[in-house]
C-alpha positions as a Markdown table, in Angstrom:
| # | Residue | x | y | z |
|---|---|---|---|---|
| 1 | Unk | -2.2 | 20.9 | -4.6 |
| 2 | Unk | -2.8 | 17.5 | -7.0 |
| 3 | Unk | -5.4 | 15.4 | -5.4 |
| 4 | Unk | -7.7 | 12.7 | -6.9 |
| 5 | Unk | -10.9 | 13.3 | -6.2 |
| 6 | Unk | -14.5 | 11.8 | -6.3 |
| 7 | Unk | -17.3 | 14.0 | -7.7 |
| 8 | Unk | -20.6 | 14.0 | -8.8 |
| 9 | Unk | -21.2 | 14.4 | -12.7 |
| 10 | Unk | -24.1 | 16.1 | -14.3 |
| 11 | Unk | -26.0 | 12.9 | -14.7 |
| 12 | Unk | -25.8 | 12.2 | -10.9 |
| 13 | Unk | -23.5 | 9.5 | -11.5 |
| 14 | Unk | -19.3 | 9.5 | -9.9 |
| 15 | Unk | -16.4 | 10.0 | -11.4 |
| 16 | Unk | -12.1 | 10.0 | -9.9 |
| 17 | Unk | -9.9 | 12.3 | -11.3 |
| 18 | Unk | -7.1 | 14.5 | -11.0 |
| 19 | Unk | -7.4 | 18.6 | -10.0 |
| 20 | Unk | -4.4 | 20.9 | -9.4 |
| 21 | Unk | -6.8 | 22.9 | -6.8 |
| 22 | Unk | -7.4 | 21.0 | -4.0 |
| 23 | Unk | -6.4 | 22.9 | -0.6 |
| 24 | Unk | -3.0 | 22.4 | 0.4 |
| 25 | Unk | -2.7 | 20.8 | 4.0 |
| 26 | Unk | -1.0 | 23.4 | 7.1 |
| 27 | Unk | 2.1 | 22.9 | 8.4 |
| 28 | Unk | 2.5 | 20.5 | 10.8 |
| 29 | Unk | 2.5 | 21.1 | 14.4 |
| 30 | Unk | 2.9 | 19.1 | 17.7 |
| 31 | Unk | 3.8 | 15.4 | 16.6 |
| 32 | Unk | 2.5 | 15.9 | 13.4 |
| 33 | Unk | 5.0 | 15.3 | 10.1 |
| 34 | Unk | 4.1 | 16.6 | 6.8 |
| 35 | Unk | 4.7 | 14.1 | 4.0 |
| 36 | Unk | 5.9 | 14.6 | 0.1 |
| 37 | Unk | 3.6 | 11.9 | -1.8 |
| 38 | Unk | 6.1 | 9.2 | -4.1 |
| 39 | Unk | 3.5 | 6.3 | -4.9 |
| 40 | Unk | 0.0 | 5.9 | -4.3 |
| 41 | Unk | -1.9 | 2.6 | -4.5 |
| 42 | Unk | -5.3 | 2.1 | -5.2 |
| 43 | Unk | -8.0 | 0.0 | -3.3 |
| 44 | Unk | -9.8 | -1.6 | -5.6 |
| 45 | Unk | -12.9 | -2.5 | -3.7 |
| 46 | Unk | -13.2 | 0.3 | -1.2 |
| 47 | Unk | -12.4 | 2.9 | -4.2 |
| 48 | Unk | -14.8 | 1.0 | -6.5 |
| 49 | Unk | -17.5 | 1.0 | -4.1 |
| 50 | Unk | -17.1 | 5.0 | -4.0 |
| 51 | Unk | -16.8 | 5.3 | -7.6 |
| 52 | Unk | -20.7 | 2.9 | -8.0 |
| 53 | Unk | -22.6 | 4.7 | -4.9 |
| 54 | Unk | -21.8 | 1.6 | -2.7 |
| 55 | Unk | -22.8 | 0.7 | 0.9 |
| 56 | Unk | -20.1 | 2.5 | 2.7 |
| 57 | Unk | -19.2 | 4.9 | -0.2 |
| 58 | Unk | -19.1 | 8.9 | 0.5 |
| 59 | Unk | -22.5 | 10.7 | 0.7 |
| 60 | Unk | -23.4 | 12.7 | -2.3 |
| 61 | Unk | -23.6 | 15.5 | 0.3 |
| 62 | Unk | -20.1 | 15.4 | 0.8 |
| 63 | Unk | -18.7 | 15.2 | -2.6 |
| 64 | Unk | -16.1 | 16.1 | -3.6 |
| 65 | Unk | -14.1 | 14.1 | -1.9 |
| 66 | Unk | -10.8 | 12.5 | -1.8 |
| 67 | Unk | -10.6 | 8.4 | -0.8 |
| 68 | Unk | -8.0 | 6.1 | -0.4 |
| 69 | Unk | -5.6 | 4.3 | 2.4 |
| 70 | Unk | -2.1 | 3.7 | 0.8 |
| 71 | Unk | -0.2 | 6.2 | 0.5 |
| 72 | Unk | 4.0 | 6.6 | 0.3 |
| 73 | Unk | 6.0 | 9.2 | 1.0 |
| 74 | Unk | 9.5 | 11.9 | 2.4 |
| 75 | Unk | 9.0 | 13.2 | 5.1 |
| 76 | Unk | 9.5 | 16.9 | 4.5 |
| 77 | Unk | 8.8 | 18.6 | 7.8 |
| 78 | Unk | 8.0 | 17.3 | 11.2 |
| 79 | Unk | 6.4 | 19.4 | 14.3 |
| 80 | Unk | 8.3 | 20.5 | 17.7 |
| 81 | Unk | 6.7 | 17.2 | 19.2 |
| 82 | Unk | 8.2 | 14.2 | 16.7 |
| 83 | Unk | 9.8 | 11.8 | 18.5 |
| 84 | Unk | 10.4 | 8.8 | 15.9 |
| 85 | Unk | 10.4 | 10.0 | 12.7 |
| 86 | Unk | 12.6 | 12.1 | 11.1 |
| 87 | Unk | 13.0 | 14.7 | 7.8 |
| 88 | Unk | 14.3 | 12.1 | 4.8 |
| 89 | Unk | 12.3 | 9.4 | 6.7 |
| 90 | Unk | 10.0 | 7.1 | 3.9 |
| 91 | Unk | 6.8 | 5.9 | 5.5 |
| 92 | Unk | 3.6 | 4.6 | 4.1 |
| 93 | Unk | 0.7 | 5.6 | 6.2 |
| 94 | Unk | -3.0 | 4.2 | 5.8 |
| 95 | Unk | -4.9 | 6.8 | 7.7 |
| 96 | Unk | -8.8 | 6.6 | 6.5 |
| 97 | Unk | -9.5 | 10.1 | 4.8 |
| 98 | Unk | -6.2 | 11.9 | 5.5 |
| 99 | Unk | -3.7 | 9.2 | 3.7 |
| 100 | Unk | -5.6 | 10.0 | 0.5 |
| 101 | Unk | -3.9 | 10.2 | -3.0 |
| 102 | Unk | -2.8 | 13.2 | -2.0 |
| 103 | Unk | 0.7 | 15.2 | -2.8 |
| 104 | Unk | 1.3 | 16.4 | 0.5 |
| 105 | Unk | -0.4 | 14.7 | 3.6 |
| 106 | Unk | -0.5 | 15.5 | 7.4 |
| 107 | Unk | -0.8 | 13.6 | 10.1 |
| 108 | Unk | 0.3 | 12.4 | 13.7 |
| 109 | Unk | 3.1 | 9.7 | 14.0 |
| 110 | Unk | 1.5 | 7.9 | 16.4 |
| 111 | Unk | -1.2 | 7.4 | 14.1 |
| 112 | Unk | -1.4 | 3.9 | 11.7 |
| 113 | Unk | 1.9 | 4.2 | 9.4 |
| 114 | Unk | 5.1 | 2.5 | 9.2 |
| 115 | Unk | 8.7 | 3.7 | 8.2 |
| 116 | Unk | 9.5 | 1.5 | 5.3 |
| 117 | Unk | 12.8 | -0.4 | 5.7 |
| 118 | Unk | 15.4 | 0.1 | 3.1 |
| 119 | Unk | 15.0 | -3.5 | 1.5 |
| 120 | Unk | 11.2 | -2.7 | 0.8 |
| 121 | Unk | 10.6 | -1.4 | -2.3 |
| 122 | Unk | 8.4 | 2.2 | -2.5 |
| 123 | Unk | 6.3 | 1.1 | -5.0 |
| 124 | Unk | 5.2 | -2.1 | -3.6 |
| 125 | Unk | 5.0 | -0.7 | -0.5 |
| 126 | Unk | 2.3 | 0.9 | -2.3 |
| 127 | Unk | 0.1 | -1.8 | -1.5 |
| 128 | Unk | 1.1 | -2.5 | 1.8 |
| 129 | Unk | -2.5 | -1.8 | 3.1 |
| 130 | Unk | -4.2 | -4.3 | 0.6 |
| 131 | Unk | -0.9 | -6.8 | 2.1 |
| 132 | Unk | -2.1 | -5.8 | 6.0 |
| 133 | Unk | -5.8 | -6.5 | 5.7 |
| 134 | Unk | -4.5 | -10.2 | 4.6 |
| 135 | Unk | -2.2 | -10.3 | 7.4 |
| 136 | Unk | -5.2 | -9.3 | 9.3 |
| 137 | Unk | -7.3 | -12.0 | 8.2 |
| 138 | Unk | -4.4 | -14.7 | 8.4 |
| 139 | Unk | -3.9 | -13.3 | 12.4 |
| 140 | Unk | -8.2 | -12.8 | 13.4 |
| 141 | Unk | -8.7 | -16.3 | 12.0 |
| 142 | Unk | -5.6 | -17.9 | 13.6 |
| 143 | Unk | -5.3 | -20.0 | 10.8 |
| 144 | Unk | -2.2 | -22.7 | 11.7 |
| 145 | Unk | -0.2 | -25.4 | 10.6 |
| 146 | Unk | -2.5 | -28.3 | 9.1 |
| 147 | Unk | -5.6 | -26.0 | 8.8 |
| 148 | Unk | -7.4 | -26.7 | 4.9 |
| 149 | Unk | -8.3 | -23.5 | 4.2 |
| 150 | Unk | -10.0 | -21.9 | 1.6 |
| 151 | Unk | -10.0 | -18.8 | 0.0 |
| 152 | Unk | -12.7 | -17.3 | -2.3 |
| 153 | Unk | -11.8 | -14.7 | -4.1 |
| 154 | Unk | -8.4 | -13.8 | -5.9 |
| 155 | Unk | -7.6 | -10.3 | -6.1 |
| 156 | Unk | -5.3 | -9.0 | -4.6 |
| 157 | Unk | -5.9 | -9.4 | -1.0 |
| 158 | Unk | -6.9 | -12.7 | -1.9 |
| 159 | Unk | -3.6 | -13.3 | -3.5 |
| 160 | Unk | -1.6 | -12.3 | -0.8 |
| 161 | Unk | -3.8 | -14.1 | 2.3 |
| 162 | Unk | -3.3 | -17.3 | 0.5 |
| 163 | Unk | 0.5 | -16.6 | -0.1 |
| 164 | Unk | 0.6 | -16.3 | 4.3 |
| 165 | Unk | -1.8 | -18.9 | 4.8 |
| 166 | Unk | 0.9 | -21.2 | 2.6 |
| 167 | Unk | 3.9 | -20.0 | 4.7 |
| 168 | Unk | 1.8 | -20.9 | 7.7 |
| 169 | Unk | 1.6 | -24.5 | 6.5 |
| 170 | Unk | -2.3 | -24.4 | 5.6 |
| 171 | Unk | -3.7 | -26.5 | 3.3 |
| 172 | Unk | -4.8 | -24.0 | 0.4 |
| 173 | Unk | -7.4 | -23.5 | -1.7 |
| 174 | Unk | -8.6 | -20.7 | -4.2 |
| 175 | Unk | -10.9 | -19.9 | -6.1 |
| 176 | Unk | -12.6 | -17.2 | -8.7 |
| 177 | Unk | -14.4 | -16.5 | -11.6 |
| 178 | Unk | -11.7 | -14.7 | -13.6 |
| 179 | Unk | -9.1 | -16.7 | -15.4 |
| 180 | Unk | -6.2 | -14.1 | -15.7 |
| 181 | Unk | -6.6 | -13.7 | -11.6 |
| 182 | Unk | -6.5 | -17.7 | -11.4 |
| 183 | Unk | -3.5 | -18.0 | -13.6 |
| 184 | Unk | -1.3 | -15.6 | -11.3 |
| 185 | Unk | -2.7 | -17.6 | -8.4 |
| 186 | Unk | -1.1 | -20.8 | -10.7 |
| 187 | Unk | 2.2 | -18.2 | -11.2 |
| 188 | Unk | 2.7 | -17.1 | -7.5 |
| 189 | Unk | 2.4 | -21.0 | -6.6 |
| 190 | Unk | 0.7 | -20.9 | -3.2 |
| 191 | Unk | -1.9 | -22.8 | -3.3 |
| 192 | Unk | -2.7 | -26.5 | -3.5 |
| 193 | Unk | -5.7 | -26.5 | -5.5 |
| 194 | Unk | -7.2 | -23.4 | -7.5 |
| 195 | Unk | -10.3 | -23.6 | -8.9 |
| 196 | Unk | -12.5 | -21.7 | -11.4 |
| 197 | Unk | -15.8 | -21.7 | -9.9 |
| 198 | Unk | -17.6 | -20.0 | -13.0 |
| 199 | Unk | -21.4 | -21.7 | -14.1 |
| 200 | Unk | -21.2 | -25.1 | -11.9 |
| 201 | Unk | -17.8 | -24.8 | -11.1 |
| 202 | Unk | -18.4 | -24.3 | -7.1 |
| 203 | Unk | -20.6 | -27.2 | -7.0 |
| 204 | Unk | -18.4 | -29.9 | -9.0 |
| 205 | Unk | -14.8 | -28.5 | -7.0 |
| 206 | Unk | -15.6 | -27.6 | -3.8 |
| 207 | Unk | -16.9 | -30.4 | -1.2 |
| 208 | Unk | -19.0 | -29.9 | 1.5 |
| 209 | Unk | -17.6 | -29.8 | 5.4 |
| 210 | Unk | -14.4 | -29.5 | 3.7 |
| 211 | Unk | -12.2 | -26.7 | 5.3 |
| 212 | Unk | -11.4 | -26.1 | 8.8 |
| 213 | Unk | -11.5 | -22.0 | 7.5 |
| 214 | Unk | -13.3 | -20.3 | 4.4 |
| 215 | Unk | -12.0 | -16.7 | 4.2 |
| 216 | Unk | -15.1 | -14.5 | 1.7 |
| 217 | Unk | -13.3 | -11.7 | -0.6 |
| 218 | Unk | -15.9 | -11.9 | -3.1 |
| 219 | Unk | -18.6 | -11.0 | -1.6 |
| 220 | Unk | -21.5 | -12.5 | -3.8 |
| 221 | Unk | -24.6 | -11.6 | -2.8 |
| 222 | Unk | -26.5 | -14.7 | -1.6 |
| 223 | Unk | -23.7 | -17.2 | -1.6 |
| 224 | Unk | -23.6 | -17.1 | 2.6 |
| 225 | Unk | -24.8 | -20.9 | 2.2 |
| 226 | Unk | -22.3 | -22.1 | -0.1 |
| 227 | Unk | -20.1 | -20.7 | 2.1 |
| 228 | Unk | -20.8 | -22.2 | 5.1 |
| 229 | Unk | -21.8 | -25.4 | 3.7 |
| 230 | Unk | -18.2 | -25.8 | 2.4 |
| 231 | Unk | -16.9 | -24.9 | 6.5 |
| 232 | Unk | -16.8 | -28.6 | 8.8 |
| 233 | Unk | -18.3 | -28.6 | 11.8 |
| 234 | Unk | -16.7 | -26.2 | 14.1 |
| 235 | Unk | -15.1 | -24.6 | 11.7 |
| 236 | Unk | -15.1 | -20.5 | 11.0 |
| 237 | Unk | -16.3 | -18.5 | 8.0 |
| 238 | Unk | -14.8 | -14.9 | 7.5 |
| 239 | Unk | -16.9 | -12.2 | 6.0 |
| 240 | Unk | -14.6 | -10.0 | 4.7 |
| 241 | Unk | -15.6 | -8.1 | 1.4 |
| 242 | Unk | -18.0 | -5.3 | 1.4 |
| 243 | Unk | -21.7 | -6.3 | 1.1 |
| 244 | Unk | -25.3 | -5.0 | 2.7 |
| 245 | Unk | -26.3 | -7.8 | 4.3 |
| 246 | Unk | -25.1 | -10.9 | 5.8 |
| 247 | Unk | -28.1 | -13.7 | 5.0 |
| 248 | Unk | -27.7 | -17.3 | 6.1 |
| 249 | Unk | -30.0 | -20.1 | 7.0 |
| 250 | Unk | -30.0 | -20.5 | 10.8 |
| 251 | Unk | -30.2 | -23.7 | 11.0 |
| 252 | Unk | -27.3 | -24.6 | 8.4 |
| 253 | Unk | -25.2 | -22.8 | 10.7 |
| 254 | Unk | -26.3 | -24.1 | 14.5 |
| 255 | Unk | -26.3 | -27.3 | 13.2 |
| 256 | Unk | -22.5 | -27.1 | 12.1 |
| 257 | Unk | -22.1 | -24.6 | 15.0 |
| 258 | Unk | -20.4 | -22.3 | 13.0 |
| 259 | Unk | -17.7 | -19.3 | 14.1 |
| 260 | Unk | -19.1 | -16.1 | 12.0 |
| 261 | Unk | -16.7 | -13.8 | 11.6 |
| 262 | Unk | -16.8 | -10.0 | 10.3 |
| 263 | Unk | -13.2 | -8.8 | 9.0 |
| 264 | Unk | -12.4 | -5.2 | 8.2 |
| 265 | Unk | -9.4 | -2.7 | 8.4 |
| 266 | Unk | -5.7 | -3.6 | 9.4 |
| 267 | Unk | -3.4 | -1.8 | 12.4 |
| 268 | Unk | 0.0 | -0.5 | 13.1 |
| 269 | Unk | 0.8 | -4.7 | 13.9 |
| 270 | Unk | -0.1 | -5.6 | 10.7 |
| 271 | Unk | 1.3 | -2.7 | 9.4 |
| 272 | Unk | 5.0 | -4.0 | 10.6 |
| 273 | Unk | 3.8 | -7.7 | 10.7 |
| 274 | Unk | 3.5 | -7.1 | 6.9 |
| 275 | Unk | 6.6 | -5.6 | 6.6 |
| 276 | Unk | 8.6 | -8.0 | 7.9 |
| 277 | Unk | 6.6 | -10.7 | 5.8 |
| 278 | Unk | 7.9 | -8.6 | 2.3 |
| 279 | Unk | 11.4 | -8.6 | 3.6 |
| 280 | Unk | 11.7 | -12.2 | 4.5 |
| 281 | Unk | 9.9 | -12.6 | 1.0 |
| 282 | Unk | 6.7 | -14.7 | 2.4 |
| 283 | Unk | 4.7 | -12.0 | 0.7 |
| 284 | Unk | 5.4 | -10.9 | -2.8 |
| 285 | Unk | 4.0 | -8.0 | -3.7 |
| 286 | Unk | 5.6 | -7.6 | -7.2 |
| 287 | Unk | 3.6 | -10.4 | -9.2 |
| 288 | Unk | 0.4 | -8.4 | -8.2 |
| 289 | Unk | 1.4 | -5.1 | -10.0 |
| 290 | Unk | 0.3 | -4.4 | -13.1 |
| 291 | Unk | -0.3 | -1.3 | -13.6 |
| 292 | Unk | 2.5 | 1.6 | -12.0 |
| 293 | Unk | 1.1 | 4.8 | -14.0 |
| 294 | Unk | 1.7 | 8.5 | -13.7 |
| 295 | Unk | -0.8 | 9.8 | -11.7 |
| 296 | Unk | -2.3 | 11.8 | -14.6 |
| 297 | Unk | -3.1 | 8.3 | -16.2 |
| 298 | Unk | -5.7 | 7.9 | -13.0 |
| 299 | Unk | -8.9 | 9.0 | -15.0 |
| 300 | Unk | -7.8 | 6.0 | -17.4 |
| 301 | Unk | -7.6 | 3.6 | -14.3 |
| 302 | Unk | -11.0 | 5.3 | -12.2 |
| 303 | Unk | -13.2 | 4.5 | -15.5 |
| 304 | Unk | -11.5 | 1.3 | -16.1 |
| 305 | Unk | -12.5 | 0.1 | -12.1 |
| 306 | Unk | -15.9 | 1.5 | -12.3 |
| 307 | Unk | -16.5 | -0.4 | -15.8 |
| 308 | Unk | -14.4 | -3.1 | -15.9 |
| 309 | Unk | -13.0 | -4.1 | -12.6 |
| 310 | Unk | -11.9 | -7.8 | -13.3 |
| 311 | Unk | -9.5 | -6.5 | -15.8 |
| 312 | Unk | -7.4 | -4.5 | -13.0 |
| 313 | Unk | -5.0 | -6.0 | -10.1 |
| 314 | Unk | -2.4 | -4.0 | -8.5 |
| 315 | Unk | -2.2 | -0.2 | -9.5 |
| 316 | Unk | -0.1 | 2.4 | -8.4 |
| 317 | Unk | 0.2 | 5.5 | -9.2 |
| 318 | Unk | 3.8 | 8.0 | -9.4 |
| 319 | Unk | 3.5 | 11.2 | -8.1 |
């Protein structure tokens, strides 16, 4: 069976790429359904993180491995026990370690996965997890009508958090350091300011006690201040993007008593929340695809994340 896979090079350092080998999953039995792969979509910061040895990556020890969380495909047989899902069926599932880019993937139907509705589009339904974990963010954070709200970061979870944030009637701004990510920001048209926060750029745009929410997808290492200095009093800073170590002055943040939040992984409500938000077109997934690649163009994309990760956005990859 086709998988991508992590592994361990000579030198000790990672590489992703594509084997014909990798053990083909059993049948399925009880509720399980056993899924055909059609599109895959890559995680750029989790898979990146994997690729560079990162904080949460895969051991050494347990390498090779596969890795990902977005995965769309037929259902080609179901166990004894299905109840809701049936042959034909096309679901995305975002199962840690078992919705890998896979060809053929098992797992329960009561586990996190969606049937895709017939107006959603496969392929972008390819990166409906990197759409939940906004729709996460948007729904932990209970950002609302009025809220100034501001968004560091604009990749592509970025992107789409400040596309819901603007249907919810925030007050919206972005920001980054790359200036192909800031001009589809400009394109998608969600936000009411979007800055470029390169050299002094956060110091001369963004004012302090500003926003009621600041939602981190950058994770910069020793930026926590920044952040919450640009948070009013009262007001909530997300931690979202992967990083060691959350470090803050105390003080900074009793003084504005601060709500700290820690954002990670997306569920079967944000799963369908997400959806719905495609279909209704409040999210729009196209704008963020860039590359939609054969899968046997991965090794091209893997070495591209590892060295130059600013130059991707959304990727996908046909099975």
């Amino acid at each position: 069976m086709r998988a991508l896979i992590t592994r361990l090079k000579e030198d000790g350092t990672r590489e992703k790429v594509l084997v014909d080998d990798w053990p083909k999953p059993s049948d399925p039995t009880g509720n399980q359904v056993r899924v055909r792969t059609l599109f895959s979509g890559v995680t750029n910061g989790t898979e990146r993180n994997d690729l560079i040895a990162g904080n949460y990556s895969t051991p050494d020890n347990q390498l090779p491995s596969p890795l990902g969380y977005q995965n769309v495909g037929e259902i080609t047989h179901v166990g004894p026990d299905v109840m809701r899902l049936n042959i034909g069926d096309i679901i995305y599932s975002g199962v840690w370690l078992i919705s890998d880019h896979l060809e053929y993937v098992v797992l329960s139907e009561d586990e996190l996965l969606v049937r895709l509705p017939e107006s959603v589009n496969p392929r972008h339904a390819a990166l409906l997890g990197i759409a939940s974990v906004a729709v996460h963010n948007c729904r932990a954070t209970e950002i609302s009508t009025g809220d100034s709200v501001l968004i560091v970061g604009q990749g592509c979870v970025g992107q789409v958090t400040a596309q819901i944030a603007h249907s919810k009637g925030c007050k919206v701004d972005v920001c980054d350091i790359n200036l192909q990510r800031l001009q589809m920001a400009k394109d998608i048209d969600c936000a009411d300011n979007i800055f470029n926060t390169s050299g002094t750029g956060w110091s001369h745009h963004i004012r302090d006690g500003a926003y009621d929410t600041v939602l981190d997808l950058a994770g910069v290492p020793g930026m926590e201040n920044d952040l919450l200095t640009a948070a009013r009093r009262n007001g909530q800073v997300a931690f979202i993007a992967g990083r060691n170590q959350v470090c803050y002055d105390f003080n900074l943040g009793q003084a504005k008593e601060i709500a700290i939040k820690q954002l990670s992984h997306f569920d079967t409500a944000d799963l369908t929340n997400a959806c719905t938000l495609i279909e209704s077109y409040t999210i729009r997934i196209g704008p963020l695809l860039k590359d939609v690649v054969p899968v046997q163009d991965a090794e091209r994309i893997y070495r591209t994340l590892r060295d130059t990760p600013d130059s991707l956005m959304g990727v996908v990859f046909e099975w």
